[in-house]
C-alpha positions in Angstrom: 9.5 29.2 7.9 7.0 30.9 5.7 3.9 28.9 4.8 3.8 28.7 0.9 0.9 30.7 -0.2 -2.7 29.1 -1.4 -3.6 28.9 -4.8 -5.9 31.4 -6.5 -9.6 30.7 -6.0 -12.8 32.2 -7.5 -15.5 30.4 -5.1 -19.4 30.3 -5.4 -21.2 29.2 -2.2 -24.7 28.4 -3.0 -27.1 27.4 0.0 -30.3 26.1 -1.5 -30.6 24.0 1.8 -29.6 26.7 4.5 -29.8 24.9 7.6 -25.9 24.9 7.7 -25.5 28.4 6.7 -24.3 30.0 10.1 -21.7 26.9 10.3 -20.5 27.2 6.3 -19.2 31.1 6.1 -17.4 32.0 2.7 -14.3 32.5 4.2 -14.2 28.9 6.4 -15.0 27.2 3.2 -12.8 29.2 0.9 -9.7 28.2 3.8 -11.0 24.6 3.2 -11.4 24.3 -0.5 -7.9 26.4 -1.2 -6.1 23.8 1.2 -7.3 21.1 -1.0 -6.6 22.4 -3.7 -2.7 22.5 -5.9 -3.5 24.8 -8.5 -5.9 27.8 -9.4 -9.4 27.3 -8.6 -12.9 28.3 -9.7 -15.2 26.0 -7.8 -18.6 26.2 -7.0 -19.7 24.4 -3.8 -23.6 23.9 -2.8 -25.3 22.8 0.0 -28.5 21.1 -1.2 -31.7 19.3 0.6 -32.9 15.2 0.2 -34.5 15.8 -2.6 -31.9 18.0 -5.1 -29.0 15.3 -3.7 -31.3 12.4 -4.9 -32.2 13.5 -7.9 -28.3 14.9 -9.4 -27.0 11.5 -7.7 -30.0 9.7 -9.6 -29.8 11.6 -12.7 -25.9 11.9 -13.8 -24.4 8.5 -11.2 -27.5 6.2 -12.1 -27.8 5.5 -8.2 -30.9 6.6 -6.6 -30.8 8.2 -3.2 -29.2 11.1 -2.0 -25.5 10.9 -0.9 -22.9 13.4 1.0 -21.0 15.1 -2.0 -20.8 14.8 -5.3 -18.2 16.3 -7.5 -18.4 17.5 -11.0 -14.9 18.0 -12.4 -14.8 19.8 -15.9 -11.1 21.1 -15.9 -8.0 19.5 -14.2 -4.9 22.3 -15.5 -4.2 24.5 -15.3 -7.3 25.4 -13.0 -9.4 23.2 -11.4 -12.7 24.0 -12.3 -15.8 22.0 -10.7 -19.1 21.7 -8.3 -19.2 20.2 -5.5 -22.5 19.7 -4.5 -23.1 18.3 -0.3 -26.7 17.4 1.0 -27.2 18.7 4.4 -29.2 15.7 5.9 -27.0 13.5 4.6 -24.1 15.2 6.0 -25.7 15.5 9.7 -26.8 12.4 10.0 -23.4 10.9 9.1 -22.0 13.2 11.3 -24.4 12.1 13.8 -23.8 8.6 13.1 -20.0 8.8 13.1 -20.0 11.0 16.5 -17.6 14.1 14.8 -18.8 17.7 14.2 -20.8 18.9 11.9 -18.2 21.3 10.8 -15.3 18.6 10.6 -17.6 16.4 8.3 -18.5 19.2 6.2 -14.2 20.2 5.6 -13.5 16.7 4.9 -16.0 16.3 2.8 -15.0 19.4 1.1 -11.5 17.9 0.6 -12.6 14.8 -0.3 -14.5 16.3 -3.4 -11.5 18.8 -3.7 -9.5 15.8 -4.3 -12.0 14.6 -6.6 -11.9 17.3 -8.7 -8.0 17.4 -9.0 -8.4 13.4 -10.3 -7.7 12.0 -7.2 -9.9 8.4 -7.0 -11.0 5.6 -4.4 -11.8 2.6 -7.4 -9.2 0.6 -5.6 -7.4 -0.3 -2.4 -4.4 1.6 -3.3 -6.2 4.2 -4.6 -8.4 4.8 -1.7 -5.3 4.6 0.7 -3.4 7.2 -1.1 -6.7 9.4 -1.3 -7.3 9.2 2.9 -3.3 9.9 3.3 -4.1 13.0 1.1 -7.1 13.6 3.2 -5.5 13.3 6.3 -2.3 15.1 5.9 -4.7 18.3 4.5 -6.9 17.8 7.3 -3.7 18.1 9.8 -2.9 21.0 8.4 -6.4 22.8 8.9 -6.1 21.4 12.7 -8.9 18.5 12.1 -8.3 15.1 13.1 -8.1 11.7 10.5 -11.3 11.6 9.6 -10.8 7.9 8.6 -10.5 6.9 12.5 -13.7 8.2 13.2 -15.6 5.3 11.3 
């Protein structure tokens, strides 16, 4: 049986932190993002240091220290359009922390904002459930484990 094919995506990757660069190629983070994704896509995904992450989580969340993504969503339909915007150290340590990859933090991280950006949210119990099965069955299909065991 014939996989069904991706949607469309117009992708920016923008490294102002570029530690990760060798790990984060265009077209391992275009697979990613157009997994997540269930419609058209223009999405811009950087990787930024400490201080960027602070100061965008700071400046539009009211919370400040840095965290791993944050996702602005402008458009839902009929294409997704958004940033999503990971911070590097935060990323590695969690990785670190949680004893996965690098790269498997990075792609679910990258689905979790995905999902974000398609209206997905965690505010609840249920919500958050139905999010991580939506993160998990994407993950399956790029071949990464459930990245909820890990914690």
């Amino acid at each position: 049986m014939k996989r069904p094919a991706s949607p469309p995506l117009q992708l920016s990757l923008q490294f102002a932190d570029t530690r990760h660069r060798a790990l984060l190629p265009r077209h391992r983070v275009a697979r990613w993002v157009r997994t997540a994704l269930a419609a058209p896509g223009q999405i811009t995904v950087r990787i930024v240091d400490t201080d960027e992450g602070r100061a965008l989580n700071r400046d539009y969340r009211g919370k400040d220290y840095a965290t791993n993504v944050l996702t602005f969503d402008y458009e839902h339909a009929p294409v997704v359009v958004a940033d999503l915007i990971l911070c590097a150290p935060v990323v590695a340590q969690e990785a670190l922390d949680q004893g996965i990859s690098l790269e498997a933090h990075y792609a679910h991280l990258l689905v979790h904002g995905c999902l974000h950006a398609q209206g997905w949210a965690h505010e609840d119990d249920a919500e958050a459930q139905h999010m991580e099965a939506r993160e998990t069955a994407i993950l399956h299909t790029l071949g990464w484990p459930d990245p909820n065991t890990a914690r």
